[in-house]
C-alpha positions in Angstrom: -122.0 25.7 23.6 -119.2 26.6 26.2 -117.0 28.9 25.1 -113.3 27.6 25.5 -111.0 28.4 28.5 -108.2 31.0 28.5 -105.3 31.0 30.5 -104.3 34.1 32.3 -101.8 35.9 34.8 -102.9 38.4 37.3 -101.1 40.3 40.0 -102.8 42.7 42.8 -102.0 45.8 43.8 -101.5 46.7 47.3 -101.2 49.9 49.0 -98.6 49.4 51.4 -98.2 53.1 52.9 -95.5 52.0 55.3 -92.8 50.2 53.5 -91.0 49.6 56.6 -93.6 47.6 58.2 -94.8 45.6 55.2 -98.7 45.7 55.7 -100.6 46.9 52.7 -104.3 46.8 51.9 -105.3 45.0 48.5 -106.5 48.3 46.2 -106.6 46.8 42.5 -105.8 43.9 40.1 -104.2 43.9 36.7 -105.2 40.9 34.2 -103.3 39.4 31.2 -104.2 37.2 29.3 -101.9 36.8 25.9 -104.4 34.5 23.8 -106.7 37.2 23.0 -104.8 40.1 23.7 -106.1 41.5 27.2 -104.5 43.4 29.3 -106.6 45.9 31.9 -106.5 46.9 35.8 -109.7 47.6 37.5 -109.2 49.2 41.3 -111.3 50.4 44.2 -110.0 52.3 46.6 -111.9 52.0 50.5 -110.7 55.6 51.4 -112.3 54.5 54.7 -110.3 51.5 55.3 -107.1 53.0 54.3 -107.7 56.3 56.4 -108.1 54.1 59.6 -105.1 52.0 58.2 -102.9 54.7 57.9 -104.2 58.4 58.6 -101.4 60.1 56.6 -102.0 58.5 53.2 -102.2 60.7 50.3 -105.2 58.9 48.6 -105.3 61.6 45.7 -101.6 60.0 45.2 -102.9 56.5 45.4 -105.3 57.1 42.9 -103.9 58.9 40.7 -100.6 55.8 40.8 -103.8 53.6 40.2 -105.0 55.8 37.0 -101.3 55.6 35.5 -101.1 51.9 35.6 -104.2 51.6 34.2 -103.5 53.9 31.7 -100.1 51.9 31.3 -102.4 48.5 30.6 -104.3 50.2 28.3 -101.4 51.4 26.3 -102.2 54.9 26.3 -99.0 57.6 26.3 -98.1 60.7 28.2 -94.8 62.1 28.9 -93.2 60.2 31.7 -94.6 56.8 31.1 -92.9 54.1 29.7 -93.4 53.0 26.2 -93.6 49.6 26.3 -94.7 47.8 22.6 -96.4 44.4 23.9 -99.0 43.7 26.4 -96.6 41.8 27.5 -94.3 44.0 28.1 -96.3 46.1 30.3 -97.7 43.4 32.0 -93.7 42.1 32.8 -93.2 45.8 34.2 -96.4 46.7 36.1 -95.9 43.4 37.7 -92.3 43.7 39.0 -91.5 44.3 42.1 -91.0 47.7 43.2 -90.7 49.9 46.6 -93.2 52.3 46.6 -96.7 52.8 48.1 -98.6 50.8 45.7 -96.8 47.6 44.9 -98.0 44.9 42.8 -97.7 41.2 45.1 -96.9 37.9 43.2 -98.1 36.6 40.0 -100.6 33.9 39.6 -102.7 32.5 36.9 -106.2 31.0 36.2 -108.2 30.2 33.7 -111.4 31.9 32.4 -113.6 32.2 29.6 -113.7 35.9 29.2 -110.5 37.4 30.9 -112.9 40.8 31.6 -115.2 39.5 33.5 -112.8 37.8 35.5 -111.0 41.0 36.4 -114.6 42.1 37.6 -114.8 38.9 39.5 -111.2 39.3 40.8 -111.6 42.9 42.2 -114.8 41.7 44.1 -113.5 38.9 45.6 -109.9 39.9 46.7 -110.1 44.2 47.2 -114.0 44.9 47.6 
């Protein structure tokens, strides 16, 4: 028996280490999916790739911007962070649009049978 399909919302995180010049590498993806209350971010960062992309970049920064949201999705609290009740909530802020190095690009949605495999399946196919 298949099981039945859930709709979702992701977004993907980009590192764009030059604002100014609006190229950015594809580091992470956050999933939501509201019918069965998931909400995670899985990320890879190519410290490779984004060294030849942009020498400068503070990857310990990057990564540790990456470790908050997830933390954030996860709902776990520390001084600083936002408390933000619902999945969806946090899902609304992670995903809006901000100016900073890593950025989260457009929304889009899918369907999927289990929403955590799919983020695996995401972060393969559109950062690794």
């Amino acid at each position: 028996m298949t099981s039945p399909l859930l709709s979702y919302q992701y977004v993907v995180l980009r590192c764009v280490p030059r604002v100014d010049r609006d190229e950015f590498i594809n580091v992470g993806v956050i999933i939501y999916c509201q019918s069965v209350d998931f909400l995670d971010c899985a990320f890879w960062i190519n410290s490779e790739k984004l060294r030849s992309f942009s020498p400068h970049l503070d990857l310990a920064s990057v990564d540790a911007t990456l470790e908050t949201v997830q933390a954030i999705c996860r709902g776990e609290p520390a001084p600083g962070r936002p408390w933000l009740d619902g999945l969806g909530q946090r899902f609304g802020w992670i995903a809006a649009p901000r100016s900073t190095v890593v950025q989260p690009g457009p929304v889009h949605g899918g369907l999927t049978s289990d929403p955590a495999v799919e983020l695996q399946r995401l972060l393969a196919r559109l950062v690794g």
